[in-house]
N, C-alpha and C positions, 0 to 999 in steps of 0.2 A: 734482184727480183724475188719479191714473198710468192711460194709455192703454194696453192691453193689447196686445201684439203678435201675439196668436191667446190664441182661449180655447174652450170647450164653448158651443156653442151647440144645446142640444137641445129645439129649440121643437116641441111637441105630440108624438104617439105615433109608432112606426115606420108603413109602409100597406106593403100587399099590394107584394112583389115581382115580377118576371115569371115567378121560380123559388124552389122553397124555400129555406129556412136551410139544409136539409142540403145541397142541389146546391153552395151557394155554398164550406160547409163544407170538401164533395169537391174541388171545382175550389183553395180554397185549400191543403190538403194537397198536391196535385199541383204548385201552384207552391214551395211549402216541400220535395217531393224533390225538384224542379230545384236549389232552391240550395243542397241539401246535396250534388249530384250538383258542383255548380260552385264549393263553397265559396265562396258569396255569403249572411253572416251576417246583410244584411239585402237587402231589395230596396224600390225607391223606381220606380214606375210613373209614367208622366207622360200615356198617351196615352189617348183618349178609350175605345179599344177594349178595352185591359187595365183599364182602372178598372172600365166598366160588365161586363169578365165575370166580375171576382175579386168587386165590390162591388156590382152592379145598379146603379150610381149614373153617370148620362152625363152629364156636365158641357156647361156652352155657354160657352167660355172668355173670347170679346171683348178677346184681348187678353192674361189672367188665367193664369197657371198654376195648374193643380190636378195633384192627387198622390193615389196610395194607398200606404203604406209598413207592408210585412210582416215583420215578423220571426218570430223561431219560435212566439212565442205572442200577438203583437198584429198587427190587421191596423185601421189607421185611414185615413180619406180626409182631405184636405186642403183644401179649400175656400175659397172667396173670399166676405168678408163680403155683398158684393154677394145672394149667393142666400140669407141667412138660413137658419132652420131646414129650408130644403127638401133641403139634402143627405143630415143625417143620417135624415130621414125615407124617404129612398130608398135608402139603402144599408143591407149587411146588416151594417155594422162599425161600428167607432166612431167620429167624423169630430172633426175641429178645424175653426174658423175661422178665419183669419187675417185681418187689419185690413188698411187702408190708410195705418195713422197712419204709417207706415216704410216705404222701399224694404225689398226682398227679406223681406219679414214672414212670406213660404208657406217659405221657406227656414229661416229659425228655425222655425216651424212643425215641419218635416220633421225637422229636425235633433233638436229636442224628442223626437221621438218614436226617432228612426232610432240616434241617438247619433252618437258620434264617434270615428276608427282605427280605423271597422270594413271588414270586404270586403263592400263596396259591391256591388249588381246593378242595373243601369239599363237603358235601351231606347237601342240606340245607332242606331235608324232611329228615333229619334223625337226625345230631347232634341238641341237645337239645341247649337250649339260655346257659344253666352254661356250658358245657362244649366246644361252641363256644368261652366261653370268654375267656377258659383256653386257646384254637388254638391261638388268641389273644396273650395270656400274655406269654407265653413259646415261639412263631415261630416269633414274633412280622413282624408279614408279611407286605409288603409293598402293597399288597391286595388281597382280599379272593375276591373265582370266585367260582358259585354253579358250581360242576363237574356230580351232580346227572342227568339230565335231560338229558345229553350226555352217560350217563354210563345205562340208562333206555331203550334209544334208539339201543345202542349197543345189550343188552341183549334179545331185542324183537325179534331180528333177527339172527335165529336158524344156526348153523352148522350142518354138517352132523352127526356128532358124537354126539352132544345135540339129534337131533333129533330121530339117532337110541334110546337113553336112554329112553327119553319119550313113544317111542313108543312102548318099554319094560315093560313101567312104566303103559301103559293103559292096557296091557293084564294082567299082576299083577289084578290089580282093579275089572279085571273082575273076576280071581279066586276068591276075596273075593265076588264077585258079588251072586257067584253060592253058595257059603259056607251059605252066610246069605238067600238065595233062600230055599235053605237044612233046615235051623233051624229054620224056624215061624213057629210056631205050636199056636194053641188057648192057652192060660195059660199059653206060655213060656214070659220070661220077655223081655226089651228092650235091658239090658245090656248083657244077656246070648245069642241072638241074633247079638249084636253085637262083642260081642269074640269071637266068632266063625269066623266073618268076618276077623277080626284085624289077629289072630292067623295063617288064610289060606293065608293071605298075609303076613305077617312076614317068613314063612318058603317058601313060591315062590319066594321071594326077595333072601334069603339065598340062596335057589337053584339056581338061576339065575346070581348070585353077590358075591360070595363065599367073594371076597376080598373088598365089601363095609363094612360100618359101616351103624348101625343099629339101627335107633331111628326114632320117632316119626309117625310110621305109626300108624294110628286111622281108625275108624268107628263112624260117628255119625249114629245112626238107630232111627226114631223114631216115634209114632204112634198117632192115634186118632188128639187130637187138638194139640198134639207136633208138629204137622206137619208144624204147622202154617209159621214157620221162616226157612229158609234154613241153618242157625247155631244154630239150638235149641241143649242141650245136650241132654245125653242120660240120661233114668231115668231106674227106675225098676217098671214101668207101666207093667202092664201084658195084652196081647195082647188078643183081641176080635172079634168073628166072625164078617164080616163086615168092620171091623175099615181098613182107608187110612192109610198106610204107607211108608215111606220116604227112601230109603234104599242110603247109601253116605258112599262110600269106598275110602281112600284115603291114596296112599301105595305113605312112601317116600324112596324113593334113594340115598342118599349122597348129600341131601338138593333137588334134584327133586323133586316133586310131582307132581301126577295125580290125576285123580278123576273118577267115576263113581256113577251118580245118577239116580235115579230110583222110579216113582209112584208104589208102589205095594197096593195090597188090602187080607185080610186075607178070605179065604173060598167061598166071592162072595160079586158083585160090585151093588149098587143099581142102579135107571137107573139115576137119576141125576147126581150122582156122574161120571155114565158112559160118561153121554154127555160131564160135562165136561174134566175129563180126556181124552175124544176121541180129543174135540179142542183143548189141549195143545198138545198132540201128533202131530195134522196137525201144530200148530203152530213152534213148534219146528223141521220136516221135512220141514217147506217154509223156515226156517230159517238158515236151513241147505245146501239149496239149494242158499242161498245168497251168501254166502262162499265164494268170487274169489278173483284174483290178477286185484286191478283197482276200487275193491269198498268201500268206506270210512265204518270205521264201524257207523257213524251218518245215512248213507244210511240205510244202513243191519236195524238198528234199526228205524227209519220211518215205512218203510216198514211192519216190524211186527207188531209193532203198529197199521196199517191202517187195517192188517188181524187182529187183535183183535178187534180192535173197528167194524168191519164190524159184528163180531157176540156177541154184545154188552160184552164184556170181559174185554177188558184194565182198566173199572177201579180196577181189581182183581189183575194187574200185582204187582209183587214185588219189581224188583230190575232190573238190565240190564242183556243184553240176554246173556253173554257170556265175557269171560277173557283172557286173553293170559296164557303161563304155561312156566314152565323151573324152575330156582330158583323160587321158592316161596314155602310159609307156610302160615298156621294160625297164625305164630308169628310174620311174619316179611312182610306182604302183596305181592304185586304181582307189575306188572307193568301198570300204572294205565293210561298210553299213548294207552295200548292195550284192552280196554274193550268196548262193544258193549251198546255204551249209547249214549244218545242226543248230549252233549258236547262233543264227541271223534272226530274229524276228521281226525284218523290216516287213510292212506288208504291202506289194504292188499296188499300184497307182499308175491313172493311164499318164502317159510321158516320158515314166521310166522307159531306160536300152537296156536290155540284159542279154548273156548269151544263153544257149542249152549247150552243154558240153560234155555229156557222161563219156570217161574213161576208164576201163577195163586192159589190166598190164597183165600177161600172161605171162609168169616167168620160161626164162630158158630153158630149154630141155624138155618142154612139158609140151605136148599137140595142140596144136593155135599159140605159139609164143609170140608175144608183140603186143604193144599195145595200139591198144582199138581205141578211136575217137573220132568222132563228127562234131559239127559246131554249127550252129546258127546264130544270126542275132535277132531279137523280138523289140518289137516295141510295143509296149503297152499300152492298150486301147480301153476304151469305154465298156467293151464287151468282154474281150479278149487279147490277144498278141496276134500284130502281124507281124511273119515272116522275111527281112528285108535280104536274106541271100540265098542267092539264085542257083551257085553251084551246086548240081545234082549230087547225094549221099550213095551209097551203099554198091553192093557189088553190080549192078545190071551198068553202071556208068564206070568204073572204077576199076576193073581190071584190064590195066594198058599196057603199051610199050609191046 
C-alpha cells in the first residue's frame, strides 16, 4: 500500500460557521484585491489569525504547520492528519490533509495546490526563517511579496456581522465581570476567584452560541503587588482587606475575543490609593472621549500623555492606551497597526474596535502601590465611539467582598 503524502479528507457534513458563506466570500475578495494590488499570484497563510478570518478554521498547531493557500479561484486550508475531518468541517473552503508518513508533507501539500514560479504572498511576521526557506525550496517561486500587512489592514476594518459578535463578546465579559464581583471574599484565593469568572463566561457563550466551539476563554484575576503587570498569572494568593485588585475577563468566541478590565479593591480603599485610582479613571474617561473618525491614534495618545503629565503620573504609565479587537489571542497577538501609542499613525474610521485602557503601576513601598486600570471597548462610529461594555468603573461600584 503507497502512503499518501496528503489527500481529502472530508469526514461528515460542513457545521454552522461564526459567519456566513457570503462574509467569508467578501473577506476572500478583499484578500485577492491585495494581491492583485501587490502582484502576489498566489498567497499561502500560516498564521492562526489569517486562517481563522479568510476560512473560520483556527487551528491548535502542537508543534504542526497549517496553511490556507488562495489563488484567484481556489482557496484551500492545509491541515495536519492529527485533526482528521474536523478541519474541513470548520472552514468555509476546501481543505487537504497532510500525513506524517514524510517530513515537510504540509509543504507538498501547499505546493500541490499553490503551484510552482509563481509570486508568492506570505506573512513575514509570522513564518519563521526555516520554514520560509522551505516556501523557497517546494514553490521555488519567481518572488515572495509580504502579504501580511495588507491582510492586517483588512482585518482592522470591522463588518457588520464581525461587529454584531464582538459586541456579543463584551456583554459575555461582563457576566464574568459580575461572577468575579460575587466571589472576593477576604481569605478566598486568586484562582477560586478566578473560576468562577471563566465558568460564568463559559456557560453565557454556550447560551448565546449553541453552535460555536469552545475553547480558550480565561480570567486573569490578581491581587496585592500581582497587580503590577497587566499579564501577571493568576496564583493562589489569598486575598486581603485592603489589597488592589485587577479583575481581566476575557471570553473567546470562535477565535473572537473581548475583554473587560477592572481596578477593584477588597473591603476599603486607602486615600492614596484613592487619589490615584480616581486619575486613572479621569484618564481613561478623557480617553474615551478621544475616540472619533478623523483622529490618529499617535493623536489620542499625546494627548493623554499631556493629561497625565499634568498631574505628575506618566512617569507610572505602563504600556499603550488601547488595542484594536476581532481575531486575536494571547497566543497569536492582535493587530499591531491598531494600537494607541506614539508610533501608530493609523487614523480611526467608523468600523474600527478599539479598547481605552490607561495603566498607572505604582511601585511597592510607595502610598497607592498597584496597578490601576480600566478598560472599555469602542466602536467607531460616524460621529464618534460607542461604548459596548457595561461593567461599571471606579471606586462607588468596585469596592467589594
Amino acid at each position: 500500500m503507497t502512503r499518501p503524502d496528503f489527500f481529502r479528507f472530508h469526514n461528515g457534513d460542513k457545521v454552522a460557521l461564526p459567519f456566513s458563506a457570503e462574509e467569508y466570500d467578501t473577506r476572500l475578495m478583499g484578500l485577492r484585491s491585495a494581491m492583485d494590488a501587490t502582484g502576489a499570484e498566489v498567497v499561502v497563510l500560516t498564521s492562526m489569525q489569517n486562517i481563522a478570518y479568510y476560512s473560520g478554521f483556527l487551528y491548535c498547531s502542537f508543534g504542526r504547520p497549517y496553511g490556507l493557500v488562495v489563488t484567484a479561484s481556489d482557496a484551500v486550508t492545509i491541515s495536519a492528519g492529527i485533526d482528521a475531518g474536523q478541519p474541513w468541517r470548520r472552514c468555509a473552503t476546501d481543505n487537504l490533509t497532510y500525513t506524517d508518513w514524510a517530513r515537510d508533507n504540509f509543504w507538498r501539500a501547499v505546493a500541490h495546490v499553490a503551484g510552482t514560479g509563481r509570486a508568492v504572498g506570505y506573512e513575514g511576521d509570522h513564518l519563521t526563517l526555516m520554514q520560509k526557506a522551505k516556501l523557497d525550496a517546494f514553490l521555488s517561486p519567481r518572488e515572495t511579496l509580504d502579504i501580511a500587512p495588507a491582510t492586517m489592514q483588512q482585518r482592522m476594518r470591522k463588518s457588520p456581522a464581525e461587529i454584531e459578535l464582538i459586541r456579543a463578546g463584551a456583554a459575555v465579559a461582563d457576566v464574568g465581570g459580575y461572577a468575579i464581583r460575587d466571589a472576593v471574599r477576604e481569605g478566598t484565593r486568586e484562582i477560586d476567584v478566578a473560576m468562577a469568572g471563566r465558568d460564568a463566561m463559559e456557560l453565557e457563550i454556550a447560551r448565546r452560541f449553541p453552535d460555536a466551539e469552545y475553547r480558550d476563554t480565561w480570567v486573569w484575576f490578581q491581587s496585592g503587588l500581582n497587580t503590577d503587570g497587566a499579564h501577571n498569572p493568576v496564583t493562589a494568593r489569598q486575598l486581603q482587606r485592603g489589597d488592589i485588585l485587577s479583575l481581566n475577563t476575557f471570553p473567546m468566541i470562535s477565535g473572537y475575543y473581548t475583554a473587560l478590565e477592572r481596578t477593584m479593591f477588597v473591603g476599603e480603599v486607602d486615600a492614596a490609593s484613592l487619589a490615584i485610582w480616581q486619575a486613572n479613571v479621569a484618564a481613561h474617561e478623557y480617553g474615551m472621549s478621544l475616540l472619533k473618525p478623523g483622529t490618529s491614534c499617535a493623536e489620542v495618545t499625546h494627548a493623554i500623555n499631556a493629561f497625565l503629565a499634568e498631574r505628575n503620573l506618566l512617569q507610572y504609565r505602563s504600556f499603550g492606551y488601547g488595542h484594536s479587537f476581532g481575531v486575536l489571542s494571547h497566543y497569536y497577538g492582535r493587530e499591531a497597526g491598531l494600537e494607541l501609542r506614539e508610533d501608530i499613525d493609523t487614523v480611526l474610521e467608523p468600523g474600527m474596535v478599539i479598547s481605552m485602557e490607561p495603566m498607572l503601576t505604582i511601585p511597592h513601598g510607595q502610598p497607592g502601590a498597584g496597578g490601576y486600570r480600566e478598560h472599555d471597548i469602542l466602536i467607531v462610529t460616524e460621529t464618534g465611539a460607542e461604548n459596548i461594555t457595561g461593567y461599571p468603573y471606579g471606586p462607588a461600584f468596585n469596592v467589594v467582598g
